[in-house]
KOLNU-932647 format. One line per field, with one value per residue: residue in one letter; x, y, z of N, C-alpha, C in turn. Coordinates in Angstrom, 3 decimals, always signed. Each point is the difference from the previous one (the first is absolute). Last residue first. Example, Ala and Ser with C-alpha at 12.3 -4.5 7.8 and 13.67 -1.06 7.14 Angstrom:
// KOLNU-932647
residuo = (S;A)
neast = (+12.850;+0.290)
nnorth = (-2.250;-5.720)
nup = (+7.080;-0.070)
caeast = (+0.820;-0.890)
canorth = (+1.190;+1.190)
caup = (+0.060;+0.000)
ceast = (-0.770;+0.900)
cnorth = (+1.090;+1.200)
cup = (+0.730;+0.000)
// end
This chain:
// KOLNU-932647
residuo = (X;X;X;X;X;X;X;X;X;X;X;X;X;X;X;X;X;X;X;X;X;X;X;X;X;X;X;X;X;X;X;X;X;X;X;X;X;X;X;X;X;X;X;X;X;X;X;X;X;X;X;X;X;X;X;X;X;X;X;X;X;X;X;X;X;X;X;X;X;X;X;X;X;X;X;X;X;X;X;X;X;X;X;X;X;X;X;X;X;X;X;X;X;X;X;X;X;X;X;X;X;X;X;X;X;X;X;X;X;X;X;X;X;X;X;X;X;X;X;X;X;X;X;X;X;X;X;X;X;X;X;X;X;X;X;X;X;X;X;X;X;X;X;X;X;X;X;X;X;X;X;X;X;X;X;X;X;X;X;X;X;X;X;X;X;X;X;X;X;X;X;X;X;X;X;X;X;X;X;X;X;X;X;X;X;X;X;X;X;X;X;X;X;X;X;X;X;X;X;X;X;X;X;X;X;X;X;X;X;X;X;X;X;X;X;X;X;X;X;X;X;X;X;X;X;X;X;X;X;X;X;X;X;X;X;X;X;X;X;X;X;X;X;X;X;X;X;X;X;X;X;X;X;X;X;X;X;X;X;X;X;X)
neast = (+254.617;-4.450;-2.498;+1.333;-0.621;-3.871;-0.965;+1.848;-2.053;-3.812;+0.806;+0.079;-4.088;-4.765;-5.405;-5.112;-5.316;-2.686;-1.463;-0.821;-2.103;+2.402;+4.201;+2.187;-0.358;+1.658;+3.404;+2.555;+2.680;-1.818;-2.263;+1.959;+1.797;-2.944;-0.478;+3.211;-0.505;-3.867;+0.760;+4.588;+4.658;+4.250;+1.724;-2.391;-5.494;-2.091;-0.419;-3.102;-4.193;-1.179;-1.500;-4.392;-1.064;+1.943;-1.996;-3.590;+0.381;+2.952;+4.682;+4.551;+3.655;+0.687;+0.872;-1.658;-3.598;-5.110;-0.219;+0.771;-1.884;-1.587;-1.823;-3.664;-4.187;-1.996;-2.445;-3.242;-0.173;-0.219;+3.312;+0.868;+4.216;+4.029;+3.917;+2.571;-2.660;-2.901;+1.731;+1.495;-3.508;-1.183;+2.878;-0.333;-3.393;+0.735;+4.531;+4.528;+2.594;+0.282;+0.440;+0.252;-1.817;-1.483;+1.726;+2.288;+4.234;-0.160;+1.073;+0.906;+0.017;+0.762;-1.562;-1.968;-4.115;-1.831;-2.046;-0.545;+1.137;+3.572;+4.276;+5.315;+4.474;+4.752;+2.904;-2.546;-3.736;-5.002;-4.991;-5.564;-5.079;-5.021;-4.397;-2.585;+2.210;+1.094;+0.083;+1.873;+0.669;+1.006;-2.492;-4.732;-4.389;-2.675;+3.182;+3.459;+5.330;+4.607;+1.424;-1.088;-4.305;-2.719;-3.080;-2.277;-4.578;-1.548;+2.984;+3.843;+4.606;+2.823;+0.795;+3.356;+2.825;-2.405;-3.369;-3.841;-0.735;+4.576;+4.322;+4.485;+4.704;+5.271;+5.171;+5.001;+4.442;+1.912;+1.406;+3.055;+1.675;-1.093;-2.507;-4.189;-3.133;-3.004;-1.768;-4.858;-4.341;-3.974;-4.160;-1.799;+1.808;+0.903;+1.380;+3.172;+2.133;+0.984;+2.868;+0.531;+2.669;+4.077;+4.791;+1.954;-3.906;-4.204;-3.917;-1.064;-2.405;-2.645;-0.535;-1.082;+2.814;+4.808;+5.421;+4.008;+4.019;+2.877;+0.728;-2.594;-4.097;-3.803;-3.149;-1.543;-1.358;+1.671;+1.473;-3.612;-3.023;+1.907;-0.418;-2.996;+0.152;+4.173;+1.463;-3.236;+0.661;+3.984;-0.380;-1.852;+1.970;+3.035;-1.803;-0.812;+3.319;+1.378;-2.775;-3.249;+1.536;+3.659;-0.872;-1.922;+2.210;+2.316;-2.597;-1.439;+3.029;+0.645;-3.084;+0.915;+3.340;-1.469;-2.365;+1.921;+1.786;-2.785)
nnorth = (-100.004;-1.976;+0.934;-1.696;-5.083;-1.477;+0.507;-3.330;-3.777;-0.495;-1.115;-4.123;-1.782;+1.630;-0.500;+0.587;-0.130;-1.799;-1.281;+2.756;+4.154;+4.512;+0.378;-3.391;+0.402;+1.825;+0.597;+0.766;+1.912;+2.743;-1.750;-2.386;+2.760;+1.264;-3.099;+0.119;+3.001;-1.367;-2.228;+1.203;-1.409;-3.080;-4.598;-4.156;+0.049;+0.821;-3.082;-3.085;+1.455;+0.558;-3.748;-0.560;+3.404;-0.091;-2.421;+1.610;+2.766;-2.182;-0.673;-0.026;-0.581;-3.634;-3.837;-3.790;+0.410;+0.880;-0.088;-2.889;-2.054;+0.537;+3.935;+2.211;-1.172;+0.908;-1.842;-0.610;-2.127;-3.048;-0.078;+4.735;+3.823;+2.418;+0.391;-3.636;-4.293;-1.111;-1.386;-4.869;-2.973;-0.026;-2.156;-4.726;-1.691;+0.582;-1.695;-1.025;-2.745;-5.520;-3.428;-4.332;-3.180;-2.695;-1.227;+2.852;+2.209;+1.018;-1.885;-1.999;-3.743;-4.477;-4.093;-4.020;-0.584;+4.761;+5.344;+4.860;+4.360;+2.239;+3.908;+1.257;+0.386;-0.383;-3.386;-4.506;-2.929;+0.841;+2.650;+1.146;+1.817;+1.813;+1.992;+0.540;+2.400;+0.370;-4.282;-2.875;-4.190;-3.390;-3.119;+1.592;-2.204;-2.753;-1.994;-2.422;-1.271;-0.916;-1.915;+1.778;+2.456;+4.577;+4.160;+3.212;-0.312;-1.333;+2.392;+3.171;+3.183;+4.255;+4.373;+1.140;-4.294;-3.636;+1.079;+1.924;+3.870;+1.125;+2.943;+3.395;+3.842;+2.827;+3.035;+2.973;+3.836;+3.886;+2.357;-2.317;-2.051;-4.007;-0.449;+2.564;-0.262;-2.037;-1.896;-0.444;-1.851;+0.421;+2.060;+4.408;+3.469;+2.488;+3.553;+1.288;-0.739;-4.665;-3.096;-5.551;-3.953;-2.513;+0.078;+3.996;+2.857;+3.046;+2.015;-0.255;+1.655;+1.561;+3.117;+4.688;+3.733;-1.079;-0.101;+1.588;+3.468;+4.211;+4.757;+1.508;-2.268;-1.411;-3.414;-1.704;-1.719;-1.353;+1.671;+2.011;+3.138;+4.204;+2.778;+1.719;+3.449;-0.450;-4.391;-2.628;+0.493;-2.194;-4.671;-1.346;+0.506;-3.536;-4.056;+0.092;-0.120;-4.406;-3.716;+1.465;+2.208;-2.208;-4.237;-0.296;+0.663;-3.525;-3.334;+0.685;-0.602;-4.629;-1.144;+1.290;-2.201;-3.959;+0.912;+0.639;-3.496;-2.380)
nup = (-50.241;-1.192;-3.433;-4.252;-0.548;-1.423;-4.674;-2.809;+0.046;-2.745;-4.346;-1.579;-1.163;-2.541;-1.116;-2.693;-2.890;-3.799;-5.055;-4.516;-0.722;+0.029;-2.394;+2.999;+5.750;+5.003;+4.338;+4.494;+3.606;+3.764;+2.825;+3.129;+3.521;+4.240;+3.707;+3.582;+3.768;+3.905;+3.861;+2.923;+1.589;+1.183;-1.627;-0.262;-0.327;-4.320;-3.087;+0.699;-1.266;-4.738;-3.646;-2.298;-3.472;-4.305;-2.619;-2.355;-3.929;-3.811;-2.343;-3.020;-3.605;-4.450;-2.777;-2.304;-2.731;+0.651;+5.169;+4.870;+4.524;+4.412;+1.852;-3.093;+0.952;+4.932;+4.075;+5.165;+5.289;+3.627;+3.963;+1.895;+0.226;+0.233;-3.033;-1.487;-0.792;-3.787;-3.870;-0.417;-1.427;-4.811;-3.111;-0.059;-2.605;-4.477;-1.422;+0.454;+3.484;+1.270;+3.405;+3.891;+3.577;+4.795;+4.500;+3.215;-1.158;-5.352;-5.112;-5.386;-3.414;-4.503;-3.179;-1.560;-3.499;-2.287;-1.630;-2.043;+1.136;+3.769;+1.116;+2.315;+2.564;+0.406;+1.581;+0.296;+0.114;-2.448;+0.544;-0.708;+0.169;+2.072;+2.221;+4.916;+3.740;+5.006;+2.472;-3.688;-4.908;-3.430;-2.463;-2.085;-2.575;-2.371;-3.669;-4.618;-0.945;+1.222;+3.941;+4.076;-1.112;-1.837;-2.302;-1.848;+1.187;+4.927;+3.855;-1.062;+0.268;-1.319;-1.919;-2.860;-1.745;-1.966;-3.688;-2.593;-2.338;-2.728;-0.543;-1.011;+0.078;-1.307;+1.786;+1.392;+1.348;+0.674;+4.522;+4.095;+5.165;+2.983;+4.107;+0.713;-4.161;-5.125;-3.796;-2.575;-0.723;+3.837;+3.670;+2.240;+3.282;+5.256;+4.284;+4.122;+4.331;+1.724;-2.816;-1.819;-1.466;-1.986;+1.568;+0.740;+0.663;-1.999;-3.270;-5.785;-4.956;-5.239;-4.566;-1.507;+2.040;+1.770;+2.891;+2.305;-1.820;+1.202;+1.658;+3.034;-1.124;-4.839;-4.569;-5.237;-4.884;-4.507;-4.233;-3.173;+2.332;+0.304;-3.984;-3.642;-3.213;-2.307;-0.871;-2.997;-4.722;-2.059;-0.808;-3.570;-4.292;-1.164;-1.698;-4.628;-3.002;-0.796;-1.931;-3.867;-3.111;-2.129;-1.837;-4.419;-4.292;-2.212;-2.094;-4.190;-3.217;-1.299;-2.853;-4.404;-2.384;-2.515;-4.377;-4.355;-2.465;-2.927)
caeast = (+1.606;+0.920;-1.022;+0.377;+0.989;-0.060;-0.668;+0.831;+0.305;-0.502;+0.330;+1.744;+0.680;+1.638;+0.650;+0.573;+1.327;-0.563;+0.637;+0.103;-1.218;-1.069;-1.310;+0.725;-0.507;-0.875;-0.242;-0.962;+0.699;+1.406;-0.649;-0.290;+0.784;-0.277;-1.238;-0.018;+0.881;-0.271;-0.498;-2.112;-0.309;+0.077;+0.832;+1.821;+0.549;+0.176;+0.948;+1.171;+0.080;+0.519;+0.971;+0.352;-0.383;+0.963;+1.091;-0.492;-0.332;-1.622;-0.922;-1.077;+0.263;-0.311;+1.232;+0.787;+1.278;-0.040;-0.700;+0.603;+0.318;+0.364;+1.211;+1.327;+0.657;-0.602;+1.966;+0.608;-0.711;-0.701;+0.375;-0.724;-1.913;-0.669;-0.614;+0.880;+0.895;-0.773;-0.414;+0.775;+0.426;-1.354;+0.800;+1.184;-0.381;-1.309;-1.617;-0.473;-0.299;+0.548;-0.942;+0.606;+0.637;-0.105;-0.435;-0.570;+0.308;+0.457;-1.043;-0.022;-0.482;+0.499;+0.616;+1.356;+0.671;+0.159;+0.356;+0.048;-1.437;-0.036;-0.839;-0.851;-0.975;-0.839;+0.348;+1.489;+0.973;+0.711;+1.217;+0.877;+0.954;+1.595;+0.678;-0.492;-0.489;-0.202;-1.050;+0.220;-0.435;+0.901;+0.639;+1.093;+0.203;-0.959;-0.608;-0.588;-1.908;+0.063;+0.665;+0.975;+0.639;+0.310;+1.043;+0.921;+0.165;-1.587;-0.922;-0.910;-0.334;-0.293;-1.265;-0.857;+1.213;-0.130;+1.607;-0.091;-0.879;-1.543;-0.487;-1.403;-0.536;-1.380;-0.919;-1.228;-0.495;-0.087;-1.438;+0.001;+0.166;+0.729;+0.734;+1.191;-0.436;+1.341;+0.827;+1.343;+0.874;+0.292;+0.604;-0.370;-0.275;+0.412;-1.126;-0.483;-0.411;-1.474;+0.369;-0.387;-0.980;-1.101;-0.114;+1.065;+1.753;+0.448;+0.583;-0.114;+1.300;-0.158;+0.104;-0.088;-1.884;-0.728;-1.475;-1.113;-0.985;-0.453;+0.982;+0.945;+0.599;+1.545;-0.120;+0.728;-1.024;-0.313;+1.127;+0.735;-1.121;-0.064;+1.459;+0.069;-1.004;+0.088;+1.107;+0.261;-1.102;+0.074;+0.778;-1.201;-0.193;+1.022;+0.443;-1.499;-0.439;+1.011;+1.284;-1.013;-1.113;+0.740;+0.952;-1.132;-0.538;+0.892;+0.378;-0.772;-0.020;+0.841;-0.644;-0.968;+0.578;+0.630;-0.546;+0.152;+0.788;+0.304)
canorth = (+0.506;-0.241;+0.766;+1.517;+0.503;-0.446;+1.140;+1.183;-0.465;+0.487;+1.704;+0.262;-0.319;-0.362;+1.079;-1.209;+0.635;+0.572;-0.583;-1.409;-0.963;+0.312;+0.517;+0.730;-0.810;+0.052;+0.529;-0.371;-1.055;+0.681;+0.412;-0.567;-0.430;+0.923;-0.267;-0.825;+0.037;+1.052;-0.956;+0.012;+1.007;+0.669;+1.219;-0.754;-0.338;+0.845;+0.494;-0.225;-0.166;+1.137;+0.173;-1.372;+0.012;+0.819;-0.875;-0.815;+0.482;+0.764;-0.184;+0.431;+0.328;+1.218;+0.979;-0.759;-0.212;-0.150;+0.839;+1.304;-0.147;-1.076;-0.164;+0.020;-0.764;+0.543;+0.529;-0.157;+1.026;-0.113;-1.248;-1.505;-0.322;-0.385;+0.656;+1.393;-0.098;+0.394;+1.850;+1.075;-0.249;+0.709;+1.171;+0.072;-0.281;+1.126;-0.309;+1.273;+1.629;+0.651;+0.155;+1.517;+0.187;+0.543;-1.194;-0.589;-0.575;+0.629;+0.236;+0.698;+1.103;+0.846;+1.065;+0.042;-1.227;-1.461;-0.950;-1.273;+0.043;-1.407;-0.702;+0.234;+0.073;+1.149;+1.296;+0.426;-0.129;-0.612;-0.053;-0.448;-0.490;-0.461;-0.531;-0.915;+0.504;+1.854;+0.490;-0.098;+1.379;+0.605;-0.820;-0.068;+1.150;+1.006;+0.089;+0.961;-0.073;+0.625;-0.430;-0.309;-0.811;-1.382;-1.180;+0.055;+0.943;-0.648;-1.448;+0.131;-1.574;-1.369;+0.191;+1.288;+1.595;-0.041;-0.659;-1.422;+0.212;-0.054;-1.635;-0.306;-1.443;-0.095;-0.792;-0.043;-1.700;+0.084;+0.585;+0.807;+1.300;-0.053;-1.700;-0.059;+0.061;+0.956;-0.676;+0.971;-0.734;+0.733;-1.527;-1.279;+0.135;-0.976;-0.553;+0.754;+1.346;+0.009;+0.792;+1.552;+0.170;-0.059;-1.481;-0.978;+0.256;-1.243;+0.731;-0.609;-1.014;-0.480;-1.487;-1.456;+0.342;+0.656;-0.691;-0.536;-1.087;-1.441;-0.574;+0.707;+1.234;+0.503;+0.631;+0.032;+1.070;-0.990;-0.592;-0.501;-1.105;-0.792;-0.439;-0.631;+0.079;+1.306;+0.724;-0.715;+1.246;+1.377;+0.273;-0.086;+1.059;+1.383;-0.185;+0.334;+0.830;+1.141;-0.885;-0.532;+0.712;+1.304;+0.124;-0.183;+1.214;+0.574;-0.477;+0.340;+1.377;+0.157;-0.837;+0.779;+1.223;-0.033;-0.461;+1.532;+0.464;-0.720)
caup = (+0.237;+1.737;+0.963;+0.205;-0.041;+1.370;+0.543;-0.233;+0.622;+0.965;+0.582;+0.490;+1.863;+0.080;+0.883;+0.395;+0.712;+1.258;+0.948;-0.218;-0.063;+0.600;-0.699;-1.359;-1.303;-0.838;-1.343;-0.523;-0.793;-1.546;-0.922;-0.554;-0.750;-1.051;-0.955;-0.524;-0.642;-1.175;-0.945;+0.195;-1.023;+1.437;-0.497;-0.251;+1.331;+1.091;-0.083;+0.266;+1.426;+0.494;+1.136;+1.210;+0.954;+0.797;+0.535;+1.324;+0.748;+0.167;+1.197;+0.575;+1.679;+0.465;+0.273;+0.722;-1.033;-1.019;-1.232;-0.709;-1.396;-0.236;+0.683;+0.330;-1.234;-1.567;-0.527;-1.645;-1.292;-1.168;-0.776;+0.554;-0.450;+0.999;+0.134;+0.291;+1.198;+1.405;-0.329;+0.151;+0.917;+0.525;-0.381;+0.409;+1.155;+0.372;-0.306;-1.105;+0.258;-1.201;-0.753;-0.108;-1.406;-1.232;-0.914;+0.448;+0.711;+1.405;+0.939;+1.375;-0.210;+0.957;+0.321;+0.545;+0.928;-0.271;+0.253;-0.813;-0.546;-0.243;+0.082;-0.934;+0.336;-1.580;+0.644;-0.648;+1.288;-0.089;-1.472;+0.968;-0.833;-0.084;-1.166;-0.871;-1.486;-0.505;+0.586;+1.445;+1.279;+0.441;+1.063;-0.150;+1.187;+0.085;+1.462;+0.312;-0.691;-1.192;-0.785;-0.304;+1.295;-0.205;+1.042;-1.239;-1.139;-1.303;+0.078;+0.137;-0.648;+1.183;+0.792;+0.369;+0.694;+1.155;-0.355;+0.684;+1.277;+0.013;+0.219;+0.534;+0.032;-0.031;-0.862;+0.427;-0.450;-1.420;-0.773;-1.520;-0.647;-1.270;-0.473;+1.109;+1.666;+0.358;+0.739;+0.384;-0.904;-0.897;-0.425;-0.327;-1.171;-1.339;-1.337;-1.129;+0.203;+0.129;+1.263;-0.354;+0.845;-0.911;+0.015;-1.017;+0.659;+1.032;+1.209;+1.406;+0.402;+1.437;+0.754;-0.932;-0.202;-1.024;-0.827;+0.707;-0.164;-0.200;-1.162;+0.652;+1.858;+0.922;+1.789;+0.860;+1.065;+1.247;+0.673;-0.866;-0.359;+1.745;+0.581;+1.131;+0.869;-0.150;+1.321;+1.655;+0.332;+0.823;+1.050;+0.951;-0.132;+0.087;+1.235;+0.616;-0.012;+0.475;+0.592;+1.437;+0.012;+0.601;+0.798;+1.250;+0.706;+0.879;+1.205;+1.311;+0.054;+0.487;+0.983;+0.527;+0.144;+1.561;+1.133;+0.582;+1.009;+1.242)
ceast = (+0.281;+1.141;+1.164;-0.630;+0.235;+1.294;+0.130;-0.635;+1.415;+0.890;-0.627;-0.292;+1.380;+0.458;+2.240;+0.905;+1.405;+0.838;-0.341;+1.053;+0.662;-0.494;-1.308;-1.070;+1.098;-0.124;-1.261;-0.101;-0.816;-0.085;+0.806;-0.885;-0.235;+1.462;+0.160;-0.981;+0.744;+1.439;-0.782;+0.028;-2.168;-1.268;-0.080;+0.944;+1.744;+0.524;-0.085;+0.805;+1.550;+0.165;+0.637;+1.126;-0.295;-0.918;+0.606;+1.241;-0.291;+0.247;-1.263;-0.560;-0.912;+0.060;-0.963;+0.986;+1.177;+1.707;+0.015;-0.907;+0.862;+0.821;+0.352;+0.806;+1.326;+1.077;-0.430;+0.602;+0.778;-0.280;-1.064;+0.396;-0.101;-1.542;-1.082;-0.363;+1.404;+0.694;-0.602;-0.058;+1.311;+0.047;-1.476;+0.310;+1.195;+0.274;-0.290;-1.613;-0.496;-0.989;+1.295;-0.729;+0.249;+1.050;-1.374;-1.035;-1.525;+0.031;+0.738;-0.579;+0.697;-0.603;+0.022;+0.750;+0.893;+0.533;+0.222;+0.191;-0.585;-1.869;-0.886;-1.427;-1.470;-1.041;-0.657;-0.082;+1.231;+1.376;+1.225;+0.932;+1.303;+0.288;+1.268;+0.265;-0.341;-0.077;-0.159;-0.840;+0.637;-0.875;+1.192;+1.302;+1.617;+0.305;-1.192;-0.911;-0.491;-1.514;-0.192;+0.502;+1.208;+0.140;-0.197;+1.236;+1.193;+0.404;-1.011;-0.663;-1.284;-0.631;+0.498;-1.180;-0.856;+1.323;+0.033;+1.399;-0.159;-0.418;-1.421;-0.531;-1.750;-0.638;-1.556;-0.715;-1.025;-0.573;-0.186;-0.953;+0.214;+0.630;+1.315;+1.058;+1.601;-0.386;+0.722;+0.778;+1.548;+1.078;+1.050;+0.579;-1.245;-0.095;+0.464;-1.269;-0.024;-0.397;-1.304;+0.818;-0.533;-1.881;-1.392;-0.884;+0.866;+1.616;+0.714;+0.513;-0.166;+1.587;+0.248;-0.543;-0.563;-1.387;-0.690;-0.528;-0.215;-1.079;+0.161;+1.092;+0.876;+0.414;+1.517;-0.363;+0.654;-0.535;-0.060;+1.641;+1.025;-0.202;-0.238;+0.897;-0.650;-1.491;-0.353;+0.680;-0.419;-1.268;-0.031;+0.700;-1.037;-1.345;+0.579;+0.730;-0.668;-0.373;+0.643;+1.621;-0.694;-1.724;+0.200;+1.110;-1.064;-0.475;+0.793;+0.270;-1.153;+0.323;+0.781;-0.692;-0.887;+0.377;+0.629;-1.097;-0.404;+1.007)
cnorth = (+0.683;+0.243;-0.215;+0.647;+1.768;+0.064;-0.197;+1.292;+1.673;-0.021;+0.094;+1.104;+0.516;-0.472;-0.804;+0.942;-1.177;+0.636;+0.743;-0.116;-1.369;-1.647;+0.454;+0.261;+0.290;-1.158;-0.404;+0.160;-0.586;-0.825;+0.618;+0.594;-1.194;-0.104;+1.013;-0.177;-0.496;+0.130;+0.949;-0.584;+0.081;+1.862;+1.354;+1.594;+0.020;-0.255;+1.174;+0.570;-0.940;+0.230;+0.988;+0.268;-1.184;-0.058;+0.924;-0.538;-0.853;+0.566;+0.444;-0.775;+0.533;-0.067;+1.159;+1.051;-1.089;-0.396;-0.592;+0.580;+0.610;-0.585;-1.275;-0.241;+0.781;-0.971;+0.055;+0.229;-0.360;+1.223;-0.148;-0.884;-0.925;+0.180;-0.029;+1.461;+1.502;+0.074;+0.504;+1.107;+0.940;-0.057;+1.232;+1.697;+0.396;-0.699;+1.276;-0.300;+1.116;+1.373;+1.008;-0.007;+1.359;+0.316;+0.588;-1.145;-0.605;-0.753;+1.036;-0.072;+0.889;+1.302;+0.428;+1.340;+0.054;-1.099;-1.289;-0.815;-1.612;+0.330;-1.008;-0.353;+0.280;+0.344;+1.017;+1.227;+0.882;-0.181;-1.098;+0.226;-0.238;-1.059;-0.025;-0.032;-1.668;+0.291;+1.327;+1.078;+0.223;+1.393;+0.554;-0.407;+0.297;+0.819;+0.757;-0.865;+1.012;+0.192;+0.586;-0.596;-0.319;-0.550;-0.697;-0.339;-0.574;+0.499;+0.156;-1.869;+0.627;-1.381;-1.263;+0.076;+1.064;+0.768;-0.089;-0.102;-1.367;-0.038;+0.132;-1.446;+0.510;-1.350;-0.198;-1.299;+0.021;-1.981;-0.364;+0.380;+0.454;+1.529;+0.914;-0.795;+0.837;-0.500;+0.920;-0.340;+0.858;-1.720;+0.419;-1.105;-1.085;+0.234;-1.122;-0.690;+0.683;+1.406;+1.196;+0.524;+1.570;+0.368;+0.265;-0.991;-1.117;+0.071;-1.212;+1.230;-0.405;-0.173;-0.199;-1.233;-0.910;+0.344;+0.305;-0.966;-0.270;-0.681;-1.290;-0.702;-0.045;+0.722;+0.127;+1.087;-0.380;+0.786;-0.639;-0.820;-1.090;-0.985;-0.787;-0.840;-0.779;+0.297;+1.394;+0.570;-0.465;+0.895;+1.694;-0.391;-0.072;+1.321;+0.770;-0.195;+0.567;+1.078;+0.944;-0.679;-0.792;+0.865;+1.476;-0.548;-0.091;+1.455;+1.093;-0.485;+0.658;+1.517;+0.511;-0.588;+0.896;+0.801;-0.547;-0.427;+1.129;+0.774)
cup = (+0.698;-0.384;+1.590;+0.851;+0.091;+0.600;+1.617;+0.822;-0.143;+0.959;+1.144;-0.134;-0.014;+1.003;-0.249;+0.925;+0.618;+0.430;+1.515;+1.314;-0.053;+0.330;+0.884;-1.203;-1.466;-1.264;-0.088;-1.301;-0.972;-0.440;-0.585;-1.475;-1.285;-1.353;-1.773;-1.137;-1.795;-1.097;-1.312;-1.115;+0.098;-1.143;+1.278;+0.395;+0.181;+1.039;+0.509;-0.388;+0.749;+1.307;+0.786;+0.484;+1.345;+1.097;+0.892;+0.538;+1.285;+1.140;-0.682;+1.093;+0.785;+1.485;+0.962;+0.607;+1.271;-0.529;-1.102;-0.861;-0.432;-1.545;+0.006;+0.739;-0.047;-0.766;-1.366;-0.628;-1.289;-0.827;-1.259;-0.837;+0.471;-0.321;+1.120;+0.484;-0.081;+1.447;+1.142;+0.171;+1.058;+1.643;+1.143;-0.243;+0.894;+1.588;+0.767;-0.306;-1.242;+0.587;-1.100;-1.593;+0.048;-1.132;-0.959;-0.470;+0.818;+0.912;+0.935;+0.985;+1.668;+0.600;+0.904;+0.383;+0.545;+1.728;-0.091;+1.263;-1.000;-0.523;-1.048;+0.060;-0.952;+1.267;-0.795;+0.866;-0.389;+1.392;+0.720;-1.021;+0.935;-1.640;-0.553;-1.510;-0.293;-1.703;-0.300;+0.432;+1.199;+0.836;+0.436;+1.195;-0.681;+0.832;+0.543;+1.466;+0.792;-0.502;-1.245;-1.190;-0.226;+1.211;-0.381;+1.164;-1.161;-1.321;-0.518;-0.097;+0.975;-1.094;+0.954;+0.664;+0.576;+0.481;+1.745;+0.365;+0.337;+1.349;-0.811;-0.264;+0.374;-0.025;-0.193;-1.136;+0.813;-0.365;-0.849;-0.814;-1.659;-0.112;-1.062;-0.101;+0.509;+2.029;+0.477;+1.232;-0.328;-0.498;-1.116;-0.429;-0.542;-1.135;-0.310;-0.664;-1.970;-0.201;+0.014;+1.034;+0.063;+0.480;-0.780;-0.134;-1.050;+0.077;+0.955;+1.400;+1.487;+0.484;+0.671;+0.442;-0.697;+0.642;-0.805;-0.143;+1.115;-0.552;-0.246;-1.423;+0.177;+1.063;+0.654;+1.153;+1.235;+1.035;+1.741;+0.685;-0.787;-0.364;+1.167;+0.203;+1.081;+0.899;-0.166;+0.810;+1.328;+0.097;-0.221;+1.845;+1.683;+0.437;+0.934;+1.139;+1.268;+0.424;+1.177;+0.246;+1.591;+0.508;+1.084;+1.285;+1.182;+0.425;+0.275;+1.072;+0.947;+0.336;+1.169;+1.551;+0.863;+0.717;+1.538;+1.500;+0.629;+0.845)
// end
């Protein structure tokens, strides 16, 4: 019995030190020795300054949180970095389901309600510009009101429609267009609506850069070739050749647009 504990107590303390210390120790420094960058956050640098990662999406926007029009967007991102915060390193990861009315709207016949909380065949917070408004709440959160109930409290604009929760597909498709001086019914590649698989990456499809390049030439006083042809630098490739789609960087493209008008 004892030599058996002994022997028990002698493998805990070596598988310890072995996968606890060891493997961890060994598989950091083979990370800083051959991939040092990759390993300490594939960080982007001007003029001696973090930036940003190659990694993970970040916001181009002013303080109040508004794009600025003479750079790229990113896609929808769960990286909280921006202008705002100024910090690269916090970042988080979320994903909705494909019914959750945070991400697609309340859909009449689907998955609306009515004021009082029951299901609807319409939706009774529509308005003339997203028939699937989700509404948010009177607080200063301004939160939005996916459970309604009896009595709640809902925002409105001054011209007595419902102020809508801005992070819906619908709302987020509305904006894009209007920034980018599209028709009210074209179409808005998914990425610029959605985030990604992790909620972080900083890639663009090809169609998005290309919706918005015509404004950020114009912003920048720059030929629209110009631009274009920056967009294809910037362009990566399939990974492995074959899995996923090209995608185009936005904080090197915006780094590449920067040194062109310095």
């Amino acid at each position: 019995m004892r030599r058996q504990l002994l022997t028990a107590i002698g493998m805990v303390i070596v598988m310890t030190i072995v996968c606890g210390f060891a493997y961890g120790l060994a598989l950091t420094g083979i990370g800083e020795a051959a991939f040092g960058h990759q390993a300490n956050g594939s960080f982007v640098q001007q003029n001696g300054k973090d930036v940003g990662s190659s990694l993970i999406g970040q916001a181009f926007t002013d303080s109040k949180g508004n794009p600025i029009p003479k750079y790229f967007q990113t896609r929808p991102s769960e990286a909280v970095t921006s202008s705002a915060t100024d910090n690269i390193t916090v970042s988080e990861a979320s994903n909705l389901g494909p019914s959750n009315p945070l991400l697609i709207g309340f859909i009449p016949g689907v998955n609306s309600v009515g004021l009082d909380g029951s299901p609807s065949k319409t939706n009774p917070f529509a308005t003339p510009a997203d028939p699937y408004c989700v509404p948010v709440d009177t607080t200063s959160v301004a939160a939005p009101v996916v459970s309604p109930t009896l009595g709640q409290k809902y925002a409105k604009n001054s011209d007595g429609t419902y102020v809508c929760d801005p992070n819906t597909v619908p709302e987020r498709a509305i904006a894009y267009r209007s920034e980018f001086n599209l028709a009210p019914n074209a179409q808005v590649p998914v990425d610029a609506v959605t985030a990604s698989g992790s909620g972080l990456d900083p890639d663009i499809s090809i169609a998005n850069a290309d919706l918005q390049a015509p404004t950020v030439a114009r912003v920048r006083h720059l030929p629209l070739s110009t631009v274009q042809q920056l967009i294809a630098a910037n362009t990566t490739g399939r990974s492995l050749g074959v899995l996923g789609d090209p995608g185009v960087n936005v904080l090197n493209l915006n780094l590449a647009l920067d040194r062109l008008s310095a």
